[in-house]
MILUM-460294 format. One line per field, with one value per residue (C-alpha): residue number from 1; residue in three letters; z, x, y. Coordinates in Angstrom, 1 decimal, decimal comma. Each point is the difference from the previous one (the first is absolute). Layout:
N
n	c(NUM|...)
res	c(ALA|...)
Z	c(Z|...)
X	c(X|...)
Y	c(Y|...)
end
This chain:
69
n	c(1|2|3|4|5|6|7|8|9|10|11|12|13|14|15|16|17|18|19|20|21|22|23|24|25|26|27|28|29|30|31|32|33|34|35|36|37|38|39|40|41|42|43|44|45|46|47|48|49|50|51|52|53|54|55|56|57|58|59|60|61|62|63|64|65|66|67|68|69)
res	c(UNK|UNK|UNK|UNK|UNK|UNK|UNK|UNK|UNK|UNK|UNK|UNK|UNK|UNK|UNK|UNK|UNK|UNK|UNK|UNK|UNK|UNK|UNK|UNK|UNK|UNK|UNK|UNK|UNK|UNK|UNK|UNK|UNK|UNK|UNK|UNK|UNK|UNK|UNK|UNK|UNK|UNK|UNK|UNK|UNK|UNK|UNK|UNK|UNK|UNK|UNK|UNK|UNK|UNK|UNK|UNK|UNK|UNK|UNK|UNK|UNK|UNK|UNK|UNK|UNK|UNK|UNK|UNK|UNK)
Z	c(18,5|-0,3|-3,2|-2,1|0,9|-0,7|-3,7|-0,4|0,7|-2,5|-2,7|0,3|0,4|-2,7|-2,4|1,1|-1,2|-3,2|-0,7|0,7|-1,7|-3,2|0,7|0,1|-2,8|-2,9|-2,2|1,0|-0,8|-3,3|-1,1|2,0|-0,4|1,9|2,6|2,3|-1,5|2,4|2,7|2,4|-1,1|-0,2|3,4|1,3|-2,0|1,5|2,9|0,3|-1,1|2,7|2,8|-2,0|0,2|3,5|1,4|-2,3|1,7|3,6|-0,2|-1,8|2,9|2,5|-1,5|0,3|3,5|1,2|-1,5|-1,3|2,5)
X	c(16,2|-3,1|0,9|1,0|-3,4|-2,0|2,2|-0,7|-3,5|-0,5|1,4|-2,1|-2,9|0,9|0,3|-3,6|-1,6|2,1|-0,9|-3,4|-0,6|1,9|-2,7|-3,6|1,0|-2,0|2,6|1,2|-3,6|-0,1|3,7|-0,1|-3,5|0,6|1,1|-2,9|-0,9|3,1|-0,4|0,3|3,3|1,1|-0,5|1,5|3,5|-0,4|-0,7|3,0|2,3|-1,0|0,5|3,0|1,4|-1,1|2,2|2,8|-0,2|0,1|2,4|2,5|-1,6|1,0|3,8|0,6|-1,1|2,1|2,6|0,4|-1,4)
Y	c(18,3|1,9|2,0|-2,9|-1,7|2,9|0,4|-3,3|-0,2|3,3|-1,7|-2,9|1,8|2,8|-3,7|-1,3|3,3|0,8|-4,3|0,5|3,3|-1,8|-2,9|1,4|3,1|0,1|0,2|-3,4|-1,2|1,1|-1,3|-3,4|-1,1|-3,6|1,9|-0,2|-3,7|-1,1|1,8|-2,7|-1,0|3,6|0,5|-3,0|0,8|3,7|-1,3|-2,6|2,9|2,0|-2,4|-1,2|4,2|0,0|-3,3|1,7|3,3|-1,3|-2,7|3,2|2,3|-2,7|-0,1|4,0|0,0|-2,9|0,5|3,6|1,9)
end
């Protein structure tokens, strides 16, 4: 139980930084411009994902140890 969590929880985290990172390079300011114009709304679809990825993950986490393990 505890190695799926902590795979889990890596991926997750390894797909916060790599968004982030993707989010506040400089690059991304020069070629999307409105970018930082809608960062409200940006954050609240990122953030919705996230939460989204994280029911997803535990409800599949749930399944495997019930009923595969």
């Amino acid at each position: 139980m505890l190695i799926p969590t902590i795979i889990i929880v890596t991926i997750v985290l390894v797909g916060l930084v790599g968004t982030l990172l993707i989010g506040f390079s400089k690059e991304n300011a020069k070629t999307n411009t409105g970018y930082s114009a809608r960062t409200n709304s940006n954050w609240a679809r990122l953030v919705a994902l996230y939460v989204l990825s994280a029911i997803v993950l535990v409800v599949i986490l749930i399944i495997v140890v019930k009923y595969i393990i």
